[in-house]
DOZA-402908 format. One line per 2 residues: number of its first residue (from 1); for each residue x, y, z of N, C-alpha, C, CB. Coordinates in steps of 0.05 Angstrom, whole numbers, padded with zeros to 5 digits, m for minus. Glycine has a CB too. Layout:
NUM	X,Y,Z,X,Y,Z,X,Y,Z,X,Y,Z; ...
//
This chain:
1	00140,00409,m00234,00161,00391,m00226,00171,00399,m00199,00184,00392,m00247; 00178,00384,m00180,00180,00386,m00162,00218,00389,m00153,00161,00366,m00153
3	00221,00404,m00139,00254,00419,m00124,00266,00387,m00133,00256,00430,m00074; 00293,00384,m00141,00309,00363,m00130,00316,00361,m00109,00327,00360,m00139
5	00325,00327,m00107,00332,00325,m00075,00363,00316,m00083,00310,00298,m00053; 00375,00326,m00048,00398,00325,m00051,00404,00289,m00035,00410,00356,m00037
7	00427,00283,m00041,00430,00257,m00032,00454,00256,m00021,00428,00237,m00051; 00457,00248,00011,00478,00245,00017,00496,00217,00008,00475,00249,00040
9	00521,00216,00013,00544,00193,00002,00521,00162,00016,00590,00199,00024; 00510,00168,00037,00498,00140,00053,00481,00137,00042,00490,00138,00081
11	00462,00150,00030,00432,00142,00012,00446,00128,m00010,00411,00172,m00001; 00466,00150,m00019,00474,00130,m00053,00488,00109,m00034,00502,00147,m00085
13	00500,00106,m00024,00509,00074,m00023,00489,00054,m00013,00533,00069,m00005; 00462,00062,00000,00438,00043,00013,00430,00036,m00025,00407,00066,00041
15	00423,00058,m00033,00412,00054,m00059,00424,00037,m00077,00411,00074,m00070; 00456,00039,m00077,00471,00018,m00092,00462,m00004,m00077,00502,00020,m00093
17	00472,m00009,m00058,00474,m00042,m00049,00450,m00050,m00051,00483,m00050,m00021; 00425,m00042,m00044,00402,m00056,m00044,00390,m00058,m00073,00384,m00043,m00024
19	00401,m00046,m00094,00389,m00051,m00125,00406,m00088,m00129,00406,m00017,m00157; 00434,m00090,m00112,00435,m00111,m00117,00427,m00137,m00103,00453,m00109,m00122
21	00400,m00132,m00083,00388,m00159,m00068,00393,m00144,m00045,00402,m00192,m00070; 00366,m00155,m00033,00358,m00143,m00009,00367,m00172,00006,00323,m00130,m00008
23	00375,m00174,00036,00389,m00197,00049,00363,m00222,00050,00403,m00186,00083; 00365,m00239,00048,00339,m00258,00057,00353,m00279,00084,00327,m00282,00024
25	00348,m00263,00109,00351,m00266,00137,00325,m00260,00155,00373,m00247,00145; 00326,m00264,00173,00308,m00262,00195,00303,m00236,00194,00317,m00273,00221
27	00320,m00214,00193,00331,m00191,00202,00335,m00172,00182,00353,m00196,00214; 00330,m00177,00155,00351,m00163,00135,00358,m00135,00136,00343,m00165,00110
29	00340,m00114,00155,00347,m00096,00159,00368,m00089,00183,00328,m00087,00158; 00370,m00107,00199,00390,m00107,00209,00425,m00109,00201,00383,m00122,00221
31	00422,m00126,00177,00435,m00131,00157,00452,m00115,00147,00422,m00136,00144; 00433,m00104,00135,00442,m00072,00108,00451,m00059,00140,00401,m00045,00080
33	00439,m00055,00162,00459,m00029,00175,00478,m00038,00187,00447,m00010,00196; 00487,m00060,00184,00503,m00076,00197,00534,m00069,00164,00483,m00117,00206
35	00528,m00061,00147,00542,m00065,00123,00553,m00032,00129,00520,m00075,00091; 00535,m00022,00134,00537,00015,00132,00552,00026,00168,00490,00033,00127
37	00552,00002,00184,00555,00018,00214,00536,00031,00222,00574,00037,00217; 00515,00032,00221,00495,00049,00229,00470,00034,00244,00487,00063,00205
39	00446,00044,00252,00422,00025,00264,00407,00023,00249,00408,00030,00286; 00392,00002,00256,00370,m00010,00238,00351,00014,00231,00353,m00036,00253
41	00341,00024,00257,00323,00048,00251,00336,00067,00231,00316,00064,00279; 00358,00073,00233,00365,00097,00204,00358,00087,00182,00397,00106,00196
43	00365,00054,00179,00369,00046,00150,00335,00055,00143,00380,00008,00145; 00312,00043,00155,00290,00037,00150,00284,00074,00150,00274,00013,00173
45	00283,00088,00163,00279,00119,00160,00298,00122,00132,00291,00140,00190; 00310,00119,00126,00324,00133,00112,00309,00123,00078,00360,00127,00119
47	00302,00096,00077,00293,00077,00065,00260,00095,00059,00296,00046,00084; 00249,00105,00076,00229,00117,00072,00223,00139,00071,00218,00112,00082
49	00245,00153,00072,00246,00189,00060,00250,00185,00036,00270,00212,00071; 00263,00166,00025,00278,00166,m00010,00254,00155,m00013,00311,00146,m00025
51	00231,00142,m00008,00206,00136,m00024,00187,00160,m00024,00190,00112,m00013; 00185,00175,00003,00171,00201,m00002,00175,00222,m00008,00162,00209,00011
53	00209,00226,m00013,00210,00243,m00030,00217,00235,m00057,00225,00260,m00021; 00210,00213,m00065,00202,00216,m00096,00235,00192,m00101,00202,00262,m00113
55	00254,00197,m00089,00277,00195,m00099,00276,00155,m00110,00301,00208,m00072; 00257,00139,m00091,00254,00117,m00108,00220,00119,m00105,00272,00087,m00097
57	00219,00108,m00133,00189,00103,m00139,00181,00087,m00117,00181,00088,m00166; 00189,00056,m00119,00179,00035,m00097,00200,00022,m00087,00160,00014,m00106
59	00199,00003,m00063,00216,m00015,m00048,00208,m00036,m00047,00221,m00011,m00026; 00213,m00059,m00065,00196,m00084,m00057,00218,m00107,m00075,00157,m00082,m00070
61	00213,m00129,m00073,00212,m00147,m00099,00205,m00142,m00125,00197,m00164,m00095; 00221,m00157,m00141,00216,m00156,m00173,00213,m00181,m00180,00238,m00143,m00191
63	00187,m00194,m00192,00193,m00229,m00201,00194,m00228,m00223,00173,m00253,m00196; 00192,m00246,m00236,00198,m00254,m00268,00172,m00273,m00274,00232,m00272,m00274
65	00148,m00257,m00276,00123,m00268,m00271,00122,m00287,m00298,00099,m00244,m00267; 00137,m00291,m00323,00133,m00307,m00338,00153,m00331,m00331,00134,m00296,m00363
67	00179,m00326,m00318,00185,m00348,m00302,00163,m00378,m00287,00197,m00330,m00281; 00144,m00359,m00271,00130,m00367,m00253,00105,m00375,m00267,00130,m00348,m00233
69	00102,m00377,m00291,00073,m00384,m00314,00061,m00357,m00311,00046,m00414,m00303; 00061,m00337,m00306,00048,m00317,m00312,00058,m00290,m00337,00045,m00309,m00284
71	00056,m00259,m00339,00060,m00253,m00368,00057,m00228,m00356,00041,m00264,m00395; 00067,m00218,m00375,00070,m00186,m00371,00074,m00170,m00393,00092,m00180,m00355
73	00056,m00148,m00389,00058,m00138,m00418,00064,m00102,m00408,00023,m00146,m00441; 00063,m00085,m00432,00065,m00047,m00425,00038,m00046,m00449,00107,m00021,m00439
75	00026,m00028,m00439,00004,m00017,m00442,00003,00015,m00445,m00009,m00026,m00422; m00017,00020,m00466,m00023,00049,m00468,m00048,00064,m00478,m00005,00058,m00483
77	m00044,00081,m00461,m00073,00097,m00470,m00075,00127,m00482,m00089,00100,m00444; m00089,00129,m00504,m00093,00161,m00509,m00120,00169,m00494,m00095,00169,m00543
79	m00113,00186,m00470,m00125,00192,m00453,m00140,00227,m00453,m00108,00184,m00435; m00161,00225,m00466,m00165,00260,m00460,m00158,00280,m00431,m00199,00265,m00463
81	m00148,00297,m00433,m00137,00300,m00406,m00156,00316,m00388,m00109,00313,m00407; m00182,00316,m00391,m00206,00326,m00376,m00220,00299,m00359,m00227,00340,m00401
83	m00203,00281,m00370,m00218,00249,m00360,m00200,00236,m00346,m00226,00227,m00384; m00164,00249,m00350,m00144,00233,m00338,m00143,00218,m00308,m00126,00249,m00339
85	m00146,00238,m00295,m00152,00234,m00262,m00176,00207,m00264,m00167,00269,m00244; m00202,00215,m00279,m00224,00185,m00276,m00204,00163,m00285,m00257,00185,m00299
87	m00192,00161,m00307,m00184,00135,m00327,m00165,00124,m00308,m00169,00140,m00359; m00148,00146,m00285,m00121,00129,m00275,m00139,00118,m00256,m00089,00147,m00261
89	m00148,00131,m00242,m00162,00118,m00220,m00172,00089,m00225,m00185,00135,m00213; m00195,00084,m00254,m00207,00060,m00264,m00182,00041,m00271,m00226,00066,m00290
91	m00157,00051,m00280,m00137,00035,m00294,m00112,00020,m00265,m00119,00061,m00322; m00118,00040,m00244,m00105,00033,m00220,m00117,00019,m00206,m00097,00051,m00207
93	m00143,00012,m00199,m00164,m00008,m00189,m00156,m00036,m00205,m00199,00003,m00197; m00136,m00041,m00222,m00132,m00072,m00225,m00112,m00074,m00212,m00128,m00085,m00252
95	m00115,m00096,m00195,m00093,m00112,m00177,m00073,m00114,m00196,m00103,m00143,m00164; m00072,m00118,m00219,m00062,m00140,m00239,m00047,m00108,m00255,m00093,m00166,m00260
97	m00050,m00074,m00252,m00035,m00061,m00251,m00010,m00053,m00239,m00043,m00054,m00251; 00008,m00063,m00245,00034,m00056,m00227,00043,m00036,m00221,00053,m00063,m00234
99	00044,m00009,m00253,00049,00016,m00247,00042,00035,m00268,00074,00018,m00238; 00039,00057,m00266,00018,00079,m00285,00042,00096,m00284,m00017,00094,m00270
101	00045,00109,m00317,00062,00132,m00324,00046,00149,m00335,00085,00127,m00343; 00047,00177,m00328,00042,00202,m00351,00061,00202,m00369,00043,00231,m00340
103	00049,00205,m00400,00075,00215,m00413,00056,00234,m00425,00097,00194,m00434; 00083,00250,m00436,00076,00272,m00460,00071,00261,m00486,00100,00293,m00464
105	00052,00254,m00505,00054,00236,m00529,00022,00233,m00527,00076,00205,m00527; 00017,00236,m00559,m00016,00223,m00556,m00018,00206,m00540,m00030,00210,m00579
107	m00002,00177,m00535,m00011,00154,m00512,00012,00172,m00488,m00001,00109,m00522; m00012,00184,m00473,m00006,00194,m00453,00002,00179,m00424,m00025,00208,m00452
109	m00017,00163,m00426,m00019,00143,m00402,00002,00109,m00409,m00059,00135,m00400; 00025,00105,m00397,00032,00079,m00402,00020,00064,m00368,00071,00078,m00411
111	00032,00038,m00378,00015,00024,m00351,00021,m00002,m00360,m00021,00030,m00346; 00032,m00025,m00338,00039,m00041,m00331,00028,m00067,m00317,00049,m00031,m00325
113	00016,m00086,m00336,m00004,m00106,m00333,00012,m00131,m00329,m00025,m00108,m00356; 00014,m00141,m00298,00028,m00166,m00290,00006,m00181,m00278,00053,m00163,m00269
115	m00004,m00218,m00296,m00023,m00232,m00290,m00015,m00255,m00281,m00038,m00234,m00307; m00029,m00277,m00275,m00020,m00298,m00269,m00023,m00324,m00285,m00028,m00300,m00250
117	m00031,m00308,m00307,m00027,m00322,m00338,m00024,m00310,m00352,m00043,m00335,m00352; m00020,m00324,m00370,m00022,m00310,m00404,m00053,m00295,m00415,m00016,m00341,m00429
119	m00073,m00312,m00403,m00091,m00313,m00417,m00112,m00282,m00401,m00101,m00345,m00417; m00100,m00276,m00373,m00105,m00261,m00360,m00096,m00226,m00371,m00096,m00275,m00337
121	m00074,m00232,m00397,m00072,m00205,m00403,m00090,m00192,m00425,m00046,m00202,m00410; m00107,m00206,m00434,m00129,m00196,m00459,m00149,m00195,m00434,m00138,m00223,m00493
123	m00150,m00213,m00416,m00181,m00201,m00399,m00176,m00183,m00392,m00195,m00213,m00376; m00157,m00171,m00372,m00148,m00149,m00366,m00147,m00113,m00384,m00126,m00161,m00361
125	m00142,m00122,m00411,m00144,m00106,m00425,m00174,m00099,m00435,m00127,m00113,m00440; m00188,m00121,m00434,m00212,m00121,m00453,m00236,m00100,m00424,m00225,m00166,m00464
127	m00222,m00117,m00393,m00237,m00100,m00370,m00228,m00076,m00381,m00228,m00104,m00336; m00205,m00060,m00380,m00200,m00029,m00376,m00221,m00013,m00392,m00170,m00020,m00387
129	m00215,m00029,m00432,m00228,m00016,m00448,m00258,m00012,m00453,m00219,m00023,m00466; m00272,m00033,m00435,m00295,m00026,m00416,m00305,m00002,m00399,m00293,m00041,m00402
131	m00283,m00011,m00387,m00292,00003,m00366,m00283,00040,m00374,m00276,m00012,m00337; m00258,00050,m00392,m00254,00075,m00398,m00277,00084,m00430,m00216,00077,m00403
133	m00274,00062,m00442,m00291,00062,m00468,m00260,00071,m00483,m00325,00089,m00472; m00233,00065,m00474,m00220,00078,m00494,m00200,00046,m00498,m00203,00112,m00483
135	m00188,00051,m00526,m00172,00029,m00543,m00144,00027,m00526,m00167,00038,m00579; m00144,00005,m00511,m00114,00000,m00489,m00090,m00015,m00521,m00123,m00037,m00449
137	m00073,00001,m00519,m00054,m00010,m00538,m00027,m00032,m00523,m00041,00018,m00553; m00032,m00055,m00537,m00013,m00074,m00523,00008,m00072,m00534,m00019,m00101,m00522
139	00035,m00073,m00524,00056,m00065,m00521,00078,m00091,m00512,00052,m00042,m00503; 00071,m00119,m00522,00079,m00136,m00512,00115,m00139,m00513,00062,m00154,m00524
141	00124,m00148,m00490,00156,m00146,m00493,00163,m00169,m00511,00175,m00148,m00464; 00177,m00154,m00534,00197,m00175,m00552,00224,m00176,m00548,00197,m00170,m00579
143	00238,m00168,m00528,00269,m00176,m00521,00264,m00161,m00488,00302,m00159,m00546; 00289,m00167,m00476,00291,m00159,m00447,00318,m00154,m00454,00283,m00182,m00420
145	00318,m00132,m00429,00340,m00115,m00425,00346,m00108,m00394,00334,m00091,m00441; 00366,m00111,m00390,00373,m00103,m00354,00388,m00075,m00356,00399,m00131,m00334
147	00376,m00063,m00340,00394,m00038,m00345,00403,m00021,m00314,00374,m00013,m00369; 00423,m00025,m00302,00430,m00024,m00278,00433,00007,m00275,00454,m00041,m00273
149	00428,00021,m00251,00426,00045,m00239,00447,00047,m00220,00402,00049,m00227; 00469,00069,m00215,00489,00066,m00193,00494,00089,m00194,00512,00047,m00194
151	00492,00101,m00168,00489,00130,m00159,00512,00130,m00142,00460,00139,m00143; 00544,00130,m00141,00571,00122,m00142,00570,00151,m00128,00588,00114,m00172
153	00580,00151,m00098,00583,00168,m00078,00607,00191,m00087,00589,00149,m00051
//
């Protein structure tokens, strides 16, 4: 496991405000440093140390791919761990993977299958278990849940 990182009061407040919408402007980073007093260049540096050091996974958009006719499911694998490194690699080569967890648990491997159908989440599954030779367990969501993060300076 890797050192914690420390966070100053300006990261947690970039981090708050942007969990709630990133600006949709010409500029939006001009935006957010326009909110903080600061320059664009800090926001965007600062924006990219909290991704390399671990402190946010990713920075992007979130859609609601069944909104949009498409589906989304959680996925899992019991993964021998002499093969792990091959299987993520084969299981991270789908576009249509959004994001790969280690866990501790016989299904070691979770993983995150967003298609542009419905019908695209059994192909998807049926490629992996091909391609690893191992049984992908579908994990389809039966309720949604929002669960907000606020790192309060």
């Amino acid at each position: 496991m890797s050192n914690p990182v420390t966070l100053d009061d300006l990261d947690r407040k970039i981090i708050n405000a942007l969990q709630g919408g990133f600006p949709i402007v010409d500029k939006p980073f001009n935006e957010v440093a326009s909110w903080f007093d600061i320059d664009t260049k800090e926001v965007i540096t600062r924006i990219k140390a909290l991704l390399e050091n671990g402190v946010l996974s990713r920075f992007g958009p979130l859609y609601n791919s069944e909104r949009m006719g498409g589906a989304v499911t959680l996925a899992a694998l019991n993964v021998p761990q002499e093969r792990y490194e091959e299987v993520t690699r084969l299981v991270n080569a789908h576009t249509e993977v959004a994001h790969n967890y280690a866990r501790t648990h016989p299904l070691n491997m979770w993983f995150v299958i967003a298609t542009e159908t419905p019908e695209q989440i059994a192909e998807v599954i049926s490629q992996i278990e091909s391609e690893t030779g191992l049984q992908v367990y579908d994990c389809p969501k039966q309720r949604e849940y929002f669960i907000g993060l606020r790192l309060e300076a």
